[in-house]
C-alpha positions as CSV (number, residue, x, y, z in Angstrom):
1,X,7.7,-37.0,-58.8
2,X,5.9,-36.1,-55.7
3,X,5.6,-32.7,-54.3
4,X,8.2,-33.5,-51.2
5,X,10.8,-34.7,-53.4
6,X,14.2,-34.0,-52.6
7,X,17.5,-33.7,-55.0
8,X,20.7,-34.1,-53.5
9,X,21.4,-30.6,-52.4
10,X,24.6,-28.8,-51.8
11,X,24.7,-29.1,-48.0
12,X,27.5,-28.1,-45.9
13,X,27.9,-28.4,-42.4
14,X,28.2,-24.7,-41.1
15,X,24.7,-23.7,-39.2
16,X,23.3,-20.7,-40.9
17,X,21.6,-17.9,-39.4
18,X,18.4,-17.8,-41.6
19,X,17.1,-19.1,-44.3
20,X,16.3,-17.4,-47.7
21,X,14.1,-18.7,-49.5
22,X,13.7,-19.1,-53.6
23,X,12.4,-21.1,-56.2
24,X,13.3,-22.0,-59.7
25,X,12.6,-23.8,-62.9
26,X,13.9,-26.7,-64.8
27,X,12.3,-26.0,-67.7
28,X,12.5,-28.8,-70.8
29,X,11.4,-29.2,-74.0
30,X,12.4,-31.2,-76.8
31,X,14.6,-28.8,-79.7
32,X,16.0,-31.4,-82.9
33,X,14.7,-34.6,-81.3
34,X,16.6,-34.2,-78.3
35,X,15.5,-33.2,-74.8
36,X,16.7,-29.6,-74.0
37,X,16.8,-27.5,-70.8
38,X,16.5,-23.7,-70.2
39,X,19.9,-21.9,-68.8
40,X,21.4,-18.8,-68.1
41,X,24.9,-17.5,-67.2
42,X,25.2,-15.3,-64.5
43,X,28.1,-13.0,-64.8
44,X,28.1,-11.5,-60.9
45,X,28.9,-15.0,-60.5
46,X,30.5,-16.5,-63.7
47,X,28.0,-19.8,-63.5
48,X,26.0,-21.3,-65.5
49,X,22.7,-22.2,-63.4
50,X,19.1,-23.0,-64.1
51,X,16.6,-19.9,-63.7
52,X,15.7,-18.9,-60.1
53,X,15.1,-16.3,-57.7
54,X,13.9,-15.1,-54.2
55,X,10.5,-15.0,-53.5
56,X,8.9,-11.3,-53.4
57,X,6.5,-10.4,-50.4
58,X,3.1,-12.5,-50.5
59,X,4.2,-14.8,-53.3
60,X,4.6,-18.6,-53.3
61,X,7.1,-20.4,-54.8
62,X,5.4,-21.5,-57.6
63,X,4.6,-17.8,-58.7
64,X,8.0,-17.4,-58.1
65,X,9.2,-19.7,-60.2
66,X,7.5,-19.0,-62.8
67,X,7.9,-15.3,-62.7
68,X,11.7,-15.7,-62.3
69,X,12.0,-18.2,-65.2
70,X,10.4,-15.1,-67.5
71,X,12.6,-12.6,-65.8
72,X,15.9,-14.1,-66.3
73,X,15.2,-15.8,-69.4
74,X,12.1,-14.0,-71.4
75,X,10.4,-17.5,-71.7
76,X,6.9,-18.1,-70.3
77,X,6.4,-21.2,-68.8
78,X,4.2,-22.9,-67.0
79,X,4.3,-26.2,-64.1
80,X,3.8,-29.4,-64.8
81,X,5.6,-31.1,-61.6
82,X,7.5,-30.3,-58.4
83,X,11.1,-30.7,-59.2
84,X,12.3,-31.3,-55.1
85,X,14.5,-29.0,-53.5
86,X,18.3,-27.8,-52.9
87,X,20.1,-26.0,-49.9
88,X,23.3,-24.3,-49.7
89,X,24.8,-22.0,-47.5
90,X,25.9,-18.0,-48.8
91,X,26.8,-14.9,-46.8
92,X,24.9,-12.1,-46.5
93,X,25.4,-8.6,-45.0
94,X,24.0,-10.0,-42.2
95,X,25.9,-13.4,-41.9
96,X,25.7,-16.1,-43.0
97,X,22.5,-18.0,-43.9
98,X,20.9,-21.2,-46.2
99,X,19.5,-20.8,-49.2
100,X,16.6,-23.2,-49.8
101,X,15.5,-23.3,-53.6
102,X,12.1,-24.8,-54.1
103,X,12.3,-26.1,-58.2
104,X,9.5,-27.1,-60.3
105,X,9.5,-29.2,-63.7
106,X,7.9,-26.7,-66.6
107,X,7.4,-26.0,-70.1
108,X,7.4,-23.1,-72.4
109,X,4.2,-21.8,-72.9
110,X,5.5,-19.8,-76.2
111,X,8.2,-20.4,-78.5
112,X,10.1,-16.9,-77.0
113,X,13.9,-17.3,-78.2
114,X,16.0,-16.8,-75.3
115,X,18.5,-15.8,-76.6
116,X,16.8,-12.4,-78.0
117,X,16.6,-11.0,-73.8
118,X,18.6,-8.1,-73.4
119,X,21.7,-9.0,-71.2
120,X,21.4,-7.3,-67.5
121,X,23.3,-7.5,-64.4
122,X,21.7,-10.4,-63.4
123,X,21.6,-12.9,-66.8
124,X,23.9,-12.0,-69.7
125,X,23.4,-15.0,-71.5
126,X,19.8,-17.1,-71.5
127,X,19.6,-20.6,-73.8
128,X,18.4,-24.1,-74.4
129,X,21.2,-26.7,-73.9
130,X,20.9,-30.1,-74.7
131,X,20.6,-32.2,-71.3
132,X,23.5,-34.4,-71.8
133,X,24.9,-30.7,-71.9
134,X,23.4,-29.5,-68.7
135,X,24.3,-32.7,-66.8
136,X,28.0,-32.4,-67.1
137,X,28.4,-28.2,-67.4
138,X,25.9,-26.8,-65.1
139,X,27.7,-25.3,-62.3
140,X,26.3,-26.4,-59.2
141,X,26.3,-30.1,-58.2
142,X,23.2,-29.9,-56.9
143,X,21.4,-28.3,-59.9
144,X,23.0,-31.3,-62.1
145,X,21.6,-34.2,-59.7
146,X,18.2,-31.9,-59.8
147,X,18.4,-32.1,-63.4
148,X,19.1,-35.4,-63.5
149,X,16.1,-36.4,-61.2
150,X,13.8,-34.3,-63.3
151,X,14.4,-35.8,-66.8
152,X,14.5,-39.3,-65.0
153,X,11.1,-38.8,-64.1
154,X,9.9,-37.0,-67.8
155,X,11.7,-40.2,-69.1
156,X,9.3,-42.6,-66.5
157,X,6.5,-40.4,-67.4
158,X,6.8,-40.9,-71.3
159,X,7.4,-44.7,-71.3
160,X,3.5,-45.0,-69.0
C-alpha cells in the first residue's frame, strides 16, 4: 500500500463546517493459524469499530495511532504501513463537521491480552476477531472495506 491510499470512506453529501481530524489502527496478527484483527466496542455508541482517536495538540497521526490503539485497547503496537483513509460527517456542539481518520496497518509489539483492560466510558470491551469476523460485523462500512484493503495487501505482501 502506498502512503496516499484511500479506502472507500463513508461519505455523504452534506458540506461540513470543519474537519476533525483522527487516526487509527488496523492492527493484525495471526491467533490459531488464522489472520486476526484488533477491536473494541464502544458503548456511547453501541459499535463495534477498529481503535482510533483524535489527535492531541502537536502530535501526528502516526503518534496518534499508535497511542490510541494502547489507550483503547492496552496493546502496544507499532506501524508497518499506511492503511488509507476514511471520512464521515458527525455533529458537534458547534455543527456539523467531517471526520477524517488517517489509519495505519500495525502489529502488537507485546502479547498484552486485550481483553484484561479495564472497561471505561470509551471501550468496554477490547479483542482479537478473526478477519472473516471483522469483514462482515464491524460496524462501519467504511472500516470493513478499510479492513478489507489492508489484509488484501498483507495477503500481496506474504505471497512476494
Amino acid at each position: 500500500m502506498t502512503s496516499d491510499a484511500t479506502a472507500p470512506s463513508d461519505r455523504h453529501a452534506a458540506t461540513a463546517d470543519r474537519v476533525v481530524v483522527a487516526a487509527g489502527g488496523v492492527v493484525l496478527r495471526t491467533l490459531d493459524d488464522a489472520p486476526h484483527v484488533l477491536v473494541v466496542h464502544r458503548p456511547r455508541y453501541d459499535d463495534w469499530s477498529l481503535p482510533k482517536g483524535h489527535l492531541d495538540a502537536g502530535e501526528g497521526p502516526q503518534e496518534a495511532a499508535v497511542r490510541e490503539v494502547e489507550e483503547e485497547t492496552g496493546v502496544r503496537a507499532r506501524i508497518v504501513a499506511p492503511a488509507g483513509t476514511t471520512e464521515h460527517p458527525v455533529t458537534l456542539a458547534e455543527g456539523s463537521a467531517t471526520k477524517r481518520v488517517h489509519w495505519f496497518v500495525m502489529h502488537p509489539s507485546d502479547t498484552t491480552d486485550p481483553s484484561a483492560r479495564p472497561a471505561d466510558e470509551e471501550v468496554d470491551v477490547a479483542a482479537w476477531w478473526p478477519v472473516v469476523r471483522a469483514l462482515t460485523d464491524l460496524t462501519h462500512a467504511g472500516e470493513r472495506a478499510l479492513l478489507r484493503l489492508a489484509t488484501d495487501a498483507a495477503s500481496d505482501d506474504a505471497g512476494r
